[in-house]
Structure formats: structure tokens, C-alpha cells
N, CA, C and O of each residue as an XYZ file, in Angstrom:
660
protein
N      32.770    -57.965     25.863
C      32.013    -57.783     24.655
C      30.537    -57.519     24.965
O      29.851    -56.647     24.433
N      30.054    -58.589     26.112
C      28.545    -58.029     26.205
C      28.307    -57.033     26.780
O      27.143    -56.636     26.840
N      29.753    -56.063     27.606
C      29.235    -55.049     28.295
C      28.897    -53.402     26.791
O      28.080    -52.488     26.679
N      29.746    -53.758     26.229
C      29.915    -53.134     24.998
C      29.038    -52.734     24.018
O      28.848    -51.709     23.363
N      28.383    -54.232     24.135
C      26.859    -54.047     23.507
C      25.609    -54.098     24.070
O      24.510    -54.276     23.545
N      26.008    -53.870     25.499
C      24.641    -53.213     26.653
C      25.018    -51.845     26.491
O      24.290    -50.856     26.400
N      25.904    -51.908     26.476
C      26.126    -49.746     26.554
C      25.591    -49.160     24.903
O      25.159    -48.033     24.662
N      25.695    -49.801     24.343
C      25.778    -49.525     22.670
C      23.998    -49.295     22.873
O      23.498    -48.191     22.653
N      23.025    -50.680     23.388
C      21.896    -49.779     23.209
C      21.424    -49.023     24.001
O      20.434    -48.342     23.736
N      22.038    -48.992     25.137
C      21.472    -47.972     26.228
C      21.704    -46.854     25.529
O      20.874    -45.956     25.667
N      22.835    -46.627     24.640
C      23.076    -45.351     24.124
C      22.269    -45.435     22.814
O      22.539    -44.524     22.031
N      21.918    -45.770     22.654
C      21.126    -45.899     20.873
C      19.730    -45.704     21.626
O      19.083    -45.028     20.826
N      18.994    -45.918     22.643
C      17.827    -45.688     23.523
C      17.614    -44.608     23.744
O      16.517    -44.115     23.479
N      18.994    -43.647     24.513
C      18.705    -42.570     24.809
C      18.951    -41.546     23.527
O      18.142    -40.641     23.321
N      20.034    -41.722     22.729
C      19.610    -40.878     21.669
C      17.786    -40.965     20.771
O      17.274    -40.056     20.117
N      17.164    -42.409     21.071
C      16.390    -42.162     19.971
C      15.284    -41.058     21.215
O      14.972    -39.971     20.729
N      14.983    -41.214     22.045
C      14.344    -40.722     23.440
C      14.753    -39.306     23.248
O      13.867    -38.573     23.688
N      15.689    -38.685     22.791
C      16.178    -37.572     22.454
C      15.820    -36.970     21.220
O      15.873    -35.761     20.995
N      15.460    -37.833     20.442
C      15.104    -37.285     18.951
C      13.606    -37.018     19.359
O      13.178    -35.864     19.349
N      12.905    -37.951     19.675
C      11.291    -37.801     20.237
C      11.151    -37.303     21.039
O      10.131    -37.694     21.607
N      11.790    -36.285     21.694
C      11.643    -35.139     22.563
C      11.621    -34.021     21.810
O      10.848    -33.065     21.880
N      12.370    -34.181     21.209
C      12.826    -32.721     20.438
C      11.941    -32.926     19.073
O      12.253    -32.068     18.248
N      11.086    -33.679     18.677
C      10.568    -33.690     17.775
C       8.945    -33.249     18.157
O       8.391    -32.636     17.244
N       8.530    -33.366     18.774
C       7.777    -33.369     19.744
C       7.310    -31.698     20.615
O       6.232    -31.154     20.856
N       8.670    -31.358     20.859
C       8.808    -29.982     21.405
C       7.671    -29.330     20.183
O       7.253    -29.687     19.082
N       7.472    -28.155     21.132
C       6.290    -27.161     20.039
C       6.914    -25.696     21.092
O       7.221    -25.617     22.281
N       6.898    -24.856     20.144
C       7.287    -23.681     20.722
C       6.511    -22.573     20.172
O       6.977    -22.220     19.089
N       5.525    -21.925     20.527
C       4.836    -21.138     20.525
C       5.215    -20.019     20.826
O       4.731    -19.494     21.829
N       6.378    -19.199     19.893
C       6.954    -18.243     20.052
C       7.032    -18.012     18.373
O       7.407    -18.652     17.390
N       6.361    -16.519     18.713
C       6.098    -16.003     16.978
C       6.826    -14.576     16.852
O       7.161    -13.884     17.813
N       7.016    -14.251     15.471
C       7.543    -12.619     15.273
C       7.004    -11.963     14.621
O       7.405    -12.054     13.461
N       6.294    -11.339     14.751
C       5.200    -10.186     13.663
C       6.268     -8.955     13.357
O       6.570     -7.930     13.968
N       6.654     -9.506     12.224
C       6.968     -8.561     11.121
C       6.109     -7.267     10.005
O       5.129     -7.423      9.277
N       6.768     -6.292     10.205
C       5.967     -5.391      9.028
C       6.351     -4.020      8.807
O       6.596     -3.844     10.000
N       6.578     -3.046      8.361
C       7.098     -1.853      7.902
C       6.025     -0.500      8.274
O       4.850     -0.784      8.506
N       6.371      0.668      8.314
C       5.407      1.696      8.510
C       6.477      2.808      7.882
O       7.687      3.035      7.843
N       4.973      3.445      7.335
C       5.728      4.284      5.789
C       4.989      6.029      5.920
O       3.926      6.434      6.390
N       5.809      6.516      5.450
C       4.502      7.825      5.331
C       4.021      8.164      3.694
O       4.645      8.449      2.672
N       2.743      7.995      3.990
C       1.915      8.180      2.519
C       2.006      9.162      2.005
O       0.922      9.744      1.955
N       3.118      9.885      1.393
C       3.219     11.015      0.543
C       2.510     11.439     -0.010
O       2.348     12.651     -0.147
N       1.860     10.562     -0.504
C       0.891     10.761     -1.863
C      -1.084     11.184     -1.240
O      -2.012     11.734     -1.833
N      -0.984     10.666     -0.017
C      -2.238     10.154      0.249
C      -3.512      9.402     -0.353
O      -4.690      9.721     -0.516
N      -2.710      8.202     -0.625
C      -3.815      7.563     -1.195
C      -3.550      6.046     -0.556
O      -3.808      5.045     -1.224
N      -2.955      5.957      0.942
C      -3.129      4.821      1.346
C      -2.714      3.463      1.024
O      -3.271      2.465      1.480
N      -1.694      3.449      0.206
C      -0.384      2.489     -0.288
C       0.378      3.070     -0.499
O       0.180      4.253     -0.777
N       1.857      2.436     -0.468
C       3.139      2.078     -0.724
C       3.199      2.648     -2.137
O       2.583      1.951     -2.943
N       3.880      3.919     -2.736
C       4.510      3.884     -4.025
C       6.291      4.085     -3.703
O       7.085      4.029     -2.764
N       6.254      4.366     -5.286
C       7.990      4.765     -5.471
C       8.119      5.841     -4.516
O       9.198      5.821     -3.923
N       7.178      6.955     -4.132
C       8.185      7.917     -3.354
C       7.195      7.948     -1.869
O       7.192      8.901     -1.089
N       6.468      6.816     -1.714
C       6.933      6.619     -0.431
C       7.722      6.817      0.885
O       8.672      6.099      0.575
N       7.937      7.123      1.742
C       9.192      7.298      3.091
C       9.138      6.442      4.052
O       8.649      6.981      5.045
N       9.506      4.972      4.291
C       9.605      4.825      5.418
C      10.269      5.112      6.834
O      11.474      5.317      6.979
N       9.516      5.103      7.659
C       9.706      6.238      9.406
C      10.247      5.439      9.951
O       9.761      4.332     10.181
N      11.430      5.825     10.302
C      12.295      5.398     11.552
C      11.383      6.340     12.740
O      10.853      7.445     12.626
N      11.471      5.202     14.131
C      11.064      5.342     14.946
C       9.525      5.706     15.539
O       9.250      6.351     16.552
N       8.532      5.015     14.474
C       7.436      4.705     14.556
C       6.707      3.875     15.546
O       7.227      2.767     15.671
N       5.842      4.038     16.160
C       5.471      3.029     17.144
C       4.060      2.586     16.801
O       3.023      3.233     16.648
N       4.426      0.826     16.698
C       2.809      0.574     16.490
C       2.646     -0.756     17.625
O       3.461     -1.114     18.475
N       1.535     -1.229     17.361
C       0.680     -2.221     18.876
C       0.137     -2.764     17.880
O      -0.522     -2.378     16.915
N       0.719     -4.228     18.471
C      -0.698     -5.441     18.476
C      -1.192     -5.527     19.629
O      -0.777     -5.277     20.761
N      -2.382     -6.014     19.088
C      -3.605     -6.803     20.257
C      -4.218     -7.912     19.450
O      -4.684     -7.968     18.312
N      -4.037     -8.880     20.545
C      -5.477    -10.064     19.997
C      -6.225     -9.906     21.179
O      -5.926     -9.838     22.372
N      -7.650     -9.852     20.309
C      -8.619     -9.481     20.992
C      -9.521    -11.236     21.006
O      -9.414    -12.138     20.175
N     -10.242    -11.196     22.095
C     -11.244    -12.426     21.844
C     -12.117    -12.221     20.715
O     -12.853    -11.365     20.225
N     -11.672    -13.479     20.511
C     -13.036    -13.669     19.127
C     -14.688    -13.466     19.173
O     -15.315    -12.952     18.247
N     -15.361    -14.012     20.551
C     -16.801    -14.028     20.832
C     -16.907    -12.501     21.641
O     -17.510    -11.543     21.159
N     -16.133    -12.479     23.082
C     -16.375    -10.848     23.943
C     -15.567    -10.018     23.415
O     -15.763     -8.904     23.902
N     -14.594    -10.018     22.509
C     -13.861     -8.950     22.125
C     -12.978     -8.011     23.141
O     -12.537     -6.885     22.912
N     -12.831     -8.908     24.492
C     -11.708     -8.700     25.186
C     -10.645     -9.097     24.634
O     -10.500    -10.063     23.886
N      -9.405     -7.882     25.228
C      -8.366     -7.817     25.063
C      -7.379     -9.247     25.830
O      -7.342     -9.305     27.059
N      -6.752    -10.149     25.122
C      -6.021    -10.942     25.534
C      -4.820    -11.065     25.330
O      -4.274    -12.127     25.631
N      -3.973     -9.832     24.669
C      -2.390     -9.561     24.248
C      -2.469     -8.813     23.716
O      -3.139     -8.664     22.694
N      -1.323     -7.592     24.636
C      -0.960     -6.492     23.691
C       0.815     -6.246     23.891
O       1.643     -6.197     24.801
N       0.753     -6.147     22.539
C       2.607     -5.230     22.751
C       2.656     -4.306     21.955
O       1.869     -4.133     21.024
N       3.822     -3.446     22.317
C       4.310     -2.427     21.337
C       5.905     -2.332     20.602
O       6.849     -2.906     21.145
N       6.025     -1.814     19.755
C       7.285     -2.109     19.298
C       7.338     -0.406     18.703
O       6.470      0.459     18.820
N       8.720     -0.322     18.029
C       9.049      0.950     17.187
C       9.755      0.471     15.951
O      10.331     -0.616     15.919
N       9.706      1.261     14.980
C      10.612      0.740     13.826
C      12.087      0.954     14.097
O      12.624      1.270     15.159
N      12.696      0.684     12.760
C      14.390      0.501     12.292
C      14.027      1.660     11.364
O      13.001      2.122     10.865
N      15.977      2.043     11.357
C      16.235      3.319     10.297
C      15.306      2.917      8.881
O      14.829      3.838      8.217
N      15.051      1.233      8.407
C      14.482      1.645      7.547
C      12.664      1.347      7.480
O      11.961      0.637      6.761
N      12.470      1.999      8.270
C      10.665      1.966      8.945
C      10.352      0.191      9.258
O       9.177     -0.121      9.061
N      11.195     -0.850      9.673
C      10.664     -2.127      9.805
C      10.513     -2.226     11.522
O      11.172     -1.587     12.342
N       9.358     -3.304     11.811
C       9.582     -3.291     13.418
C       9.614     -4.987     13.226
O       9.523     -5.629     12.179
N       9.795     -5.530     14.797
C       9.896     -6.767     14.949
C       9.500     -7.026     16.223
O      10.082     -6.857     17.295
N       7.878     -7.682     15.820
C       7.731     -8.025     17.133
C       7.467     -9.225     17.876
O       6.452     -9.850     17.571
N       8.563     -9.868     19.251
C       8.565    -11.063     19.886
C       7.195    -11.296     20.403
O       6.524    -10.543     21.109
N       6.882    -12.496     19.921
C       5.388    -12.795     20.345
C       5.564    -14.272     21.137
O       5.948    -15.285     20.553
N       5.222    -14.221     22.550
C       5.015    -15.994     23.190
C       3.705    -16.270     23.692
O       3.169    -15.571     24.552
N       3.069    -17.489     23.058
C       2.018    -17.527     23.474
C       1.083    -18.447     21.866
O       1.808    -18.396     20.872
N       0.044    -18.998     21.672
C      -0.776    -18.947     21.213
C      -1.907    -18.779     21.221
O      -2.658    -19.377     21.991
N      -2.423    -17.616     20.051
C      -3.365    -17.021     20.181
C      -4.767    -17.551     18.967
O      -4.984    -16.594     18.223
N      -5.340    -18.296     18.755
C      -5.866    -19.465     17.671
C      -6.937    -18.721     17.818
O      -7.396    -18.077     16.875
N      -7.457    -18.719     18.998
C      -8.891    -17.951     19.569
C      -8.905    -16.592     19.417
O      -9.991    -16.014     19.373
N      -7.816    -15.948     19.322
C      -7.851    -14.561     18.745
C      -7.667    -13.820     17.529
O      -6.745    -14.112     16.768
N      -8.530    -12.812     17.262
C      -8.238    -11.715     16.204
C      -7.094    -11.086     16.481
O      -7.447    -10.037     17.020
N      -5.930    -11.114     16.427
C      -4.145    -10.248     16.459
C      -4.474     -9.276     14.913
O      -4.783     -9.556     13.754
N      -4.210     -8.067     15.670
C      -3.789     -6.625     14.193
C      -3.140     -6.103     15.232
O      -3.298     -6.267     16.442
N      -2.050     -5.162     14.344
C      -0.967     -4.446     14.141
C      -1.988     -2.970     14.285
O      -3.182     -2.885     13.999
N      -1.255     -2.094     14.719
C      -2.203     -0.541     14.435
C      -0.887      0.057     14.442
O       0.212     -0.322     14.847
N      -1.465      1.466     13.679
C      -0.409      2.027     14.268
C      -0.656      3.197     15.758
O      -1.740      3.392     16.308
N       0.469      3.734     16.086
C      -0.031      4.670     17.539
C       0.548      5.801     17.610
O       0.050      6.835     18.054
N       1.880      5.620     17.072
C       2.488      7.146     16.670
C       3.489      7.950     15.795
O       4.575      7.616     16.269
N       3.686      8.658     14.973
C       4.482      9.076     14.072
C       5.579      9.599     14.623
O       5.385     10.210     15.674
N       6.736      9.537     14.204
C       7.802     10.604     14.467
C       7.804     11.845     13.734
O       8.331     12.895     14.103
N       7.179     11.639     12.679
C       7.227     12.881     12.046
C       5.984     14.182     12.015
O       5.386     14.293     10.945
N       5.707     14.872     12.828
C       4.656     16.101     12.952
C       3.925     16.151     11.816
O       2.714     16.139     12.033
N       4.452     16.234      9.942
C       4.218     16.579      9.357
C       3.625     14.813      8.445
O       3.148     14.772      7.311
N       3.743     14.189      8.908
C       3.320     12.676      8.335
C       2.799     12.024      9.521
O       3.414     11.000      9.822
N       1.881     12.325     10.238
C       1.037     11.672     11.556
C      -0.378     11.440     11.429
O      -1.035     10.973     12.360
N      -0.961     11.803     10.112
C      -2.220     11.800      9.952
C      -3.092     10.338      9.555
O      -2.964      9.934      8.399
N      -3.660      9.829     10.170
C      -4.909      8.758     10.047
C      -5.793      9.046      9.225
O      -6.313     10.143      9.017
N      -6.011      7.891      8.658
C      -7.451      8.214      7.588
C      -8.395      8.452      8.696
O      -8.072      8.061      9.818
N      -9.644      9.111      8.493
C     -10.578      9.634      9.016
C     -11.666      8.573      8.826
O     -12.414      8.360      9.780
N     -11.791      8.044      7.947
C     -12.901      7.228      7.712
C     -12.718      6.025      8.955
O     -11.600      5.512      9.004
N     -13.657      5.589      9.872
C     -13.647      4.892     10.473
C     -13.705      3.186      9.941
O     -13.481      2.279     10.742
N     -13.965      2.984      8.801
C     -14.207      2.027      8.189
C     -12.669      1.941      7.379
O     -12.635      0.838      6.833
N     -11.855      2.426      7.205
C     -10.355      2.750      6.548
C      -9.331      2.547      8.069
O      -8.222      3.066      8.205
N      -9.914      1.812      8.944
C      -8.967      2.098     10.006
C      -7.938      1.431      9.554
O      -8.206      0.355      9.019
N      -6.552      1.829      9.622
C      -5.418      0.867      9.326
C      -4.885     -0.003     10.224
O      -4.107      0.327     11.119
N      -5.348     -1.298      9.977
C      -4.122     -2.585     10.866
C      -4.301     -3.560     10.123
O      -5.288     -3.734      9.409
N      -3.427     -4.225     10.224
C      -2.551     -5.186      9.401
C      -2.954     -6.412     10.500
O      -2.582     -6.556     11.664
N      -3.974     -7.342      9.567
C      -4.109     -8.757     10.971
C      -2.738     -9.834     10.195
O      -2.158     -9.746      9.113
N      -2.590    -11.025     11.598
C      -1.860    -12.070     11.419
C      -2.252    -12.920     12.132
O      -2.984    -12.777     13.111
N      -1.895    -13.696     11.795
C      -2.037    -15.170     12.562
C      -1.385    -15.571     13.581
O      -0.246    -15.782     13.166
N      -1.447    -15.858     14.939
C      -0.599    -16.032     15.574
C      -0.833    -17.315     16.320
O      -0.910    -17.448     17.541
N      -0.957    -18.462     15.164
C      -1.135    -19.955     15.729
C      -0.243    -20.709     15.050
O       0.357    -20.364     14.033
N      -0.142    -21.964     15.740
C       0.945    -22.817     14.956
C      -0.140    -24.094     14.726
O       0.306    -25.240     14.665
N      -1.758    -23.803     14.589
C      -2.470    -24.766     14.173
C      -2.810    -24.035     12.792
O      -3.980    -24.174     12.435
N      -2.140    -23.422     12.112
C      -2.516    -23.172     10.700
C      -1.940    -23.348      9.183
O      -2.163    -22.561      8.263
N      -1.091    -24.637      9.098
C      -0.207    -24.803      8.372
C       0.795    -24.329      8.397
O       1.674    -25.157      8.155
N       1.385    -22.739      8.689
C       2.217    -21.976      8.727
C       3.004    -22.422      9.816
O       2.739    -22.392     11.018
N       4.468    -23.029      8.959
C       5.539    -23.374      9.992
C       6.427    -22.596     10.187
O       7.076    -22.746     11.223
N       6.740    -21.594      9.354
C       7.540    -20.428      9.765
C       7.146    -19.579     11.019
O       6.068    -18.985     11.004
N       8.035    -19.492     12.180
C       7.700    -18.529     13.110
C       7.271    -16.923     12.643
O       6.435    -16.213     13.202
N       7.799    -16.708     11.889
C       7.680    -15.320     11.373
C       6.488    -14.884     10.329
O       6.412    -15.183      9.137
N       5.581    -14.096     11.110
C       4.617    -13.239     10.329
C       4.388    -12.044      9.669
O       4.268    -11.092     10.440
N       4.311    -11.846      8.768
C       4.739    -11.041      7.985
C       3.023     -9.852      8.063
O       1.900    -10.212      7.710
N       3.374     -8.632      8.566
C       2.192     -7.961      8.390
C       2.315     -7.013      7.439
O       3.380     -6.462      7.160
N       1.086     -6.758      6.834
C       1.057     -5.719      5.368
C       1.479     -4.198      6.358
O       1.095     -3.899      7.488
N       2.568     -3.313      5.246
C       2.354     -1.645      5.541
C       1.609     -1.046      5.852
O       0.570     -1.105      5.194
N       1.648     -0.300      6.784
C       1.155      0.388      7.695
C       1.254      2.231      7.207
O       2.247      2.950      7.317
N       0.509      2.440      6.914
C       1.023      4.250      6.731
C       0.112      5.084      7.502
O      -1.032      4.932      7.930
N       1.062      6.097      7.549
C       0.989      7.562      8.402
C       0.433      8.193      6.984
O       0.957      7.487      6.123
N      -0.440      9.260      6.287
C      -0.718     10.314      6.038
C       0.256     11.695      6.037
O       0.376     12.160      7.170
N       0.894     12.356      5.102
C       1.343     13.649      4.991
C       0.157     14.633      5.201
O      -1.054     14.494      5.029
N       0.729     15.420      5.526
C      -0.210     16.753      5.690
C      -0.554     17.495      3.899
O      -1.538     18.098      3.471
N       0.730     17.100      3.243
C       0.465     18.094      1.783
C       0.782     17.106      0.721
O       1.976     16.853      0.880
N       0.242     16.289     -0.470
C       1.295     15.193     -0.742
C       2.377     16.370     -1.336
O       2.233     17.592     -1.361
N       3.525     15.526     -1.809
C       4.084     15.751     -2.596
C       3.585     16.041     -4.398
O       2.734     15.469     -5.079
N       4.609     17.254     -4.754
C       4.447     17.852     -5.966
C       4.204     16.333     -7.102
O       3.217     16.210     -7.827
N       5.298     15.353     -7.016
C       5.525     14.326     -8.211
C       4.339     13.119     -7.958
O       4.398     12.076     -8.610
N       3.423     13.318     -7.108
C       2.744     12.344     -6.809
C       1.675     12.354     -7.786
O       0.843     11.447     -7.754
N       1.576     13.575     -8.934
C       0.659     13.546     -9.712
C       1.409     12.217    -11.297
O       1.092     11.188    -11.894
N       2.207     12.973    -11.253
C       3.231     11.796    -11.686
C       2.753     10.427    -11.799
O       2.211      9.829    -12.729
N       3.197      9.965    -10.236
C       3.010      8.826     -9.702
C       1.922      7.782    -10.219
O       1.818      6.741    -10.867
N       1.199      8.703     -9.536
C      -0.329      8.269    -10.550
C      -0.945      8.269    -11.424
O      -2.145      7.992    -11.414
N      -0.131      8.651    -12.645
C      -0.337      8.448    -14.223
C       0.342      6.839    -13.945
O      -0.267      5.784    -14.124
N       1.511      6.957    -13.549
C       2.297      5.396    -13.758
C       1.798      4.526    -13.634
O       1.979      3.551    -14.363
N       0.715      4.569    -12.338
C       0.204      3.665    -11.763
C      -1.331      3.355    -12.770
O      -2.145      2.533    -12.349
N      -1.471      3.773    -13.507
C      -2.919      3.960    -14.519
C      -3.753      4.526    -13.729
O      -4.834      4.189    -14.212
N      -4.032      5.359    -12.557
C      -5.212      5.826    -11.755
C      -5.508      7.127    -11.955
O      -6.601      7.467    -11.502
N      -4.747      8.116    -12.597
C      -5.052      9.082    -13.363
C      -4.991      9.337    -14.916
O      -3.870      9.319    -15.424
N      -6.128      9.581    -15.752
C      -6.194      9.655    -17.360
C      -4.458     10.105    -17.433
O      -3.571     10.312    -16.605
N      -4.568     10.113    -18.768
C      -3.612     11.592    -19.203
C      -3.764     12.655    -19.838
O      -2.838     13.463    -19.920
């Protein structure tokens, strides 16, 4: 009987030793999520006739916060329906992390705003000292520029109230 109930807490010891390990664990492994679209319209958001690009390639970097050295970069490409997903290990608390984009698949939807102050990237967070317990970061759309918009985009923008009628 007393061996029964020496084993009983040795085992009730090591399970609790097991819970406070694993409670404890911190895993600093993040996923920057986000979509890349081509701006039909050219006006630099997401509408109804929108396209998102399969096989888009965009880059993060976190850059230092004070020298503005580079301290992480990756690249990823989208899914058939323009989404990418990107594995991130590491925390980056001390860094500025954005999304850019780098290249279009499509010849005719590859165009960047020009304005240097319009540059497009999408920042995130890539700390687990910020309330945010979900691994997964969600970055805003990303768009490519058409070369011509589309005919219905005048349309569009009555719907949206940004043109009279």
C-alpha cells in the first residue's frame, strides 16, 4: 500500500512539473498573413472588381528601430486566390516588420504608385509582448496598379459615394 502511494505522488509530481513546463514554454514563431490584388480601378483599395494575383511575390523586413538596419527578411508568393503566408521565427519587439510588395505576375497590373510618400506596405507586429496571443498576423492588401482601369470602375465609384452623379 505504501509503495502505491509513493508512486501515486511521484506521478502526480511529474505530471504537475509537466504542466509548468509547458505552460511556461513561449514560442516565438509567427505567420504574417495578407492578400495582393490588382487595382483595376486605380485608386489604391480593394473594390468589387478588384483581381486578386496568383503568384505574386512580396518581402518582409524588420528593420531596426534607432539605425534602420535590416534585421529580417523573407519572401513569400501568393495562392490561386492572391493570399501569401508567411513563417516567421524569431522576435522582433525592437523592430519596424512591413510587407512590400516586389513583383507582379501580371505585365499589365505591375504598376506602383509613384508617389514616394504612397509607398505600399502593410506593417505588423511581430512580438508576443503585445497582448496579441494569436500567432497569426494579419497584414492589410497590398495592390499592384493596372495599366488602363477598367471600363465599370466609373460605376464603382458612384457606389462607393466618391463620384457626384
Amino acid at each position: 500500500m505504501a509503495k502505491s502511494h509513493n508512486l501515486l505522488i511521484v506521478a502526480s509530481a511529474l505530471c504537475f512539473l509537466s504542466l509548468v513546463g509547458i505552460s511556461r514554454c513561449h514560442s516565438d514563431r509567427f505567420f504574417v498573413e495578407g492578400q495582393v490584388y490588382c487595382d483595376t480601378c486605380r485608386i489604391e483599395f480593394v473594390t468589387r472588381v478588384s483581381e486578386f494575383l496568383e503568384g505574386a511575390r512580396v518581402r518582409l523586413e524588420c528593420r531596426n528601430r534607432t539605425g534602420g538596419d535590416i534585421a529580417y527578411t523573407r519572401e513569400g508568393v501568393t495562392d490561386k486566390n492572391g493570399r501569401y503566408s508567411l513563417p516567421i521565427d524569431g522576435d522582433f519587439e525592437d523592430d519596424i516588420c512591413e510587407v512590400t510588395l516586389v513583383k507582379s505576375p501580371r505585365e499589365d497590373c505591375s504598376e506602383l504608385p509613384i508617389d514616394p510618400f504612397a509607398r505600399q506596405a502593410a506593417k505588423v507586429s511581430l512580438t508576443s509582448n503585445n497582448g496579441v496571443v494569436d500567432p497569426i498576423r494579419s497584414a492589410n492588401p497590398l495592390g499592384f496598379m493596372i495599366s488602363n482601369p477598367l471600363p465599370e470602375c466609373h460605376e464603382v465609384l458612384k457606389e462607393l459615394a466618391l463620384l457626384d452623379n
